[in-house]
C-alpha positions as CSV (number, residue, x, y, z in Angstrom):
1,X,0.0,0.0,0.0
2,X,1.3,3.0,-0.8
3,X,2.2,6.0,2.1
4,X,2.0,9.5,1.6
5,X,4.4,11.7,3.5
6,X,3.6,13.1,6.8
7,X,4.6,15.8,9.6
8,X,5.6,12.5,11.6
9,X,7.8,10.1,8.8
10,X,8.0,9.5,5.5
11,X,5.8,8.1,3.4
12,X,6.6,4.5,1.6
13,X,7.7,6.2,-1.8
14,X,10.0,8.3,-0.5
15,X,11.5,5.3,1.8
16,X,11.2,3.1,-1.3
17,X,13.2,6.3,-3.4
18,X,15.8,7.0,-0.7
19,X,17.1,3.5,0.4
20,X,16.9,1.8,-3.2
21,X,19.0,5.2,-4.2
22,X,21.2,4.4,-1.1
23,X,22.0,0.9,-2.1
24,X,22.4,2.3,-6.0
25,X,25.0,4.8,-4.7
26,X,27.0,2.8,-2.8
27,X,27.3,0.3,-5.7
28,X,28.2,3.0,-8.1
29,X,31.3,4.3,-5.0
30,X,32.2,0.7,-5.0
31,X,32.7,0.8,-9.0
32,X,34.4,4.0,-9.2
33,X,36.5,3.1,-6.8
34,X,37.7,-0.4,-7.8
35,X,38.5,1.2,-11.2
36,X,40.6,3.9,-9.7
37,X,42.5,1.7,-8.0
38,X,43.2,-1.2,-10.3
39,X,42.5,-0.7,-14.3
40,X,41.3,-4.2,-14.4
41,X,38.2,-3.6,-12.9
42,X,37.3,-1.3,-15.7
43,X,34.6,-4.2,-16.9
44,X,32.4,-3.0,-14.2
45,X,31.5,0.1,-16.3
46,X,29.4,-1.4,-17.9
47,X,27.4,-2.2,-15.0
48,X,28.4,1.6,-13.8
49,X,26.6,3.0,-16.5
50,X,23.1,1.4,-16.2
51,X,23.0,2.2,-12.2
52,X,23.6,5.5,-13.1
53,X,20.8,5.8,-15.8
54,X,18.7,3.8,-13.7
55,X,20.0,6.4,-10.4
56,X,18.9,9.6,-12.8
57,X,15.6,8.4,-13.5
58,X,15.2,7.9,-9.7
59,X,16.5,11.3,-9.0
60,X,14.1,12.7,-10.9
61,X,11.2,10.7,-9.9
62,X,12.7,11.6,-6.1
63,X,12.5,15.2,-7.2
64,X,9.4,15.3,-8.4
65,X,7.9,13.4,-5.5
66,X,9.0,15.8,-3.2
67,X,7.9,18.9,-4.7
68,X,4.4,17.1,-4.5
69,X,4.8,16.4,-0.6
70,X,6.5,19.7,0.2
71,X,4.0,20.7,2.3
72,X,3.4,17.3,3.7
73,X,7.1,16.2,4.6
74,X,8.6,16.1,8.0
75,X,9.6,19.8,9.0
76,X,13.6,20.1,9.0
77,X,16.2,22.6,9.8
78,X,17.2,25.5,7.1
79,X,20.2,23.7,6.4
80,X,18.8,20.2,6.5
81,X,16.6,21.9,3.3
82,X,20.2,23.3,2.0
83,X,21.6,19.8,2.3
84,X,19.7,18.2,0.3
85,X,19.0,20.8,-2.2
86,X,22.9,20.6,-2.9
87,X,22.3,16.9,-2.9
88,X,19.3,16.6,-5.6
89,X,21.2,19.3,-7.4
90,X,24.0,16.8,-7.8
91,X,21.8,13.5,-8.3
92,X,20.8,15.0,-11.7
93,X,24.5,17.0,-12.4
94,X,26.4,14.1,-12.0
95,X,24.5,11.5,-14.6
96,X,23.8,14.8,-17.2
97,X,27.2,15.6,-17.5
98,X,28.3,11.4,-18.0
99,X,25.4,11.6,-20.7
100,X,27.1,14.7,-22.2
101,X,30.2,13.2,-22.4
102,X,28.9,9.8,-23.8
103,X,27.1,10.9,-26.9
104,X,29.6,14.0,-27.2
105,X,32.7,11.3,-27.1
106,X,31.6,9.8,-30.2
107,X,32.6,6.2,-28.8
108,X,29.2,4.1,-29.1
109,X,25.8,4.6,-27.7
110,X,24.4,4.4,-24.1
111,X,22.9,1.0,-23.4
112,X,21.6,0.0,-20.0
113,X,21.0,-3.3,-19.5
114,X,22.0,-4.0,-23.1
115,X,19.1,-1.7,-24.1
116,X,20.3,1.4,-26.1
117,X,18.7,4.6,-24.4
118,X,21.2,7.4,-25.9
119,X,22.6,6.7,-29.5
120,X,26.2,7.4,-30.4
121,X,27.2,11.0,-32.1
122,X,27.6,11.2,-35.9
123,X,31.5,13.0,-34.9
124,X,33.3,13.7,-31.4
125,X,31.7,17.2,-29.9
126,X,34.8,18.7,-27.6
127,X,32.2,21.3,-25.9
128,X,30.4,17.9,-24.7
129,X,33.6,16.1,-23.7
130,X,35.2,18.6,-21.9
131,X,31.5,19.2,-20.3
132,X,31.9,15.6,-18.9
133,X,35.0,16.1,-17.7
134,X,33.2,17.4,-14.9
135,X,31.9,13.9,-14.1
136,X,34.0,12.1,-11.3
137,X,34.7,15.5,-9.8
138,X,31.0,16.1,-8.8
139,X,30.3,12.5,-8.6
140,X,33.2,12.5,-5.7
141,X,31.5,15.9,-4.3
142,X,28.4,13.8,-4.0
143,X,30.2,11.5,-2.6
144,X,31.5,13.2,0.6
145,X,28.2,15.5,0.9
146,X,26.1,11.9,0.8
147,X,28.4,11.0,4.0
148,X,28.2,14.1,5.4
149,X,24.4,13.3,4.9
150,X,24.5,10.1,7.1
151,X,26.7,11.3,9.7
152,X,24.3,14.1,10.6
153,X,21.4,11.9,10.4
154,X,23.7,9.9,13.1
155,X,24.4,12.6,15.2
156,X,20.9,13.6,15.0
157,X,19.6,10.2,16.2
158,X,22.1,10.0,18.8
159,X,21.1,13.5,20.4
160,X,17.2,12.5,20.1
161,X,16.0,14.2,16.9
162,X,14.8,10.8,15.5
163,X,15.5,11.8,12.0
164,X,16.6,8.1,10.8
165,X,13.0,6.7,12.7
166,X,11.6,9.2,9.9
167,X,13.2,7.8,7.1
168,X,13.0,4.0,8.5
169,X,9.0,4.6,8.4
170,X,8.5,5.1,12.2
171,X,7.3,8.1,13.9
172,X,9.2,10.2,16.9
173,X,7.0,9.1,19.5
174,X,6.0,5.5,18.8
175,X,9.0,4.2,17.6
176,X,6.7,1.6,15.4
177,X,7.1,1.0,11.7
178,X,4.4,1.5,9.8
């Protein structure tokens, strides 16, 4: 059954949004990382590239699901709304510029899941390429904000303000899930 946001949690499609994003992101660290620090792991890009499609259309679902429950969502602090404002920014920055520098490469189409989603270019387009380039720099930015992210949630919890009892379905008070 599906949960609308409240004042007390959130609502089953945001949890469902947020964790399944979680998982998706920490998948995508683990294959940016394992590249970075030995070349023979490049096979994973593959792999790479369709969570990170699949991580966009999420993040804009995510987006749009929120502006929809605005005024239903737990209240938070001005920078809790800051937070994740840089954060969404970056969910949809990071995958647009890798799609910029895919089709502007020249180098074969997107698939995902061995589905083509973005054709090839006719010629390279350096504008595009160079675009990209900003790719693993804000994907690493992400990165440390996404941590930063769950270490204030943690801090939070542990000084009372039940923000991961929010996000885990449960309300402040009755500490059930629902």
């Amino acid at each position: 059954m599906m949960q609308p946001d409240s004042r007390q949690r959130y609502g089953s499609v945001s949890r469902f949004l947020h964790w399944t994003m979680a998982v998706l992101f920490g998948f995508m660290l683990f294959t940016a990382a394992a590249w970075n620090y030995d070349e023979d792991y490049f096979s994973l890009v593959g792999y790479h590239k369709s969570a990170g499609f699949v991580l966009m259309v999420l993040a804009l679902l995510r987006v749009a699901w929120a502006l929809g429950n605005r005024t239903r969502r737990p209240r938070s602090h001005v920078g809790a709304h800051i937070g994740h404002g840089v954060l969404y920014v970056l969910m949809l920055a990071v995958p647009a510029v890798a799609l910029m520098r895919q089709y502007g490469s020249a180098r074969g189409s997107l698939e995902v899941f061995g589905i083509t989603v973005l054709p090839a270019a006719p010629e390279r387009i350096g504008w595009l390429v160079k675009a990209g380039g900003w790719h693993g720099s804000l994907a690493w930015l992400l990165f440390a904000l996404a941590a930063g992210h769950i270490l204030f949630a943690v801090v939070h919890q542990i000084r009372g303000g039940k923000i991961i009892n929010r996000m885990a379905g449960r309300t402040e008070t009755d500490g059930q899930s629902r």
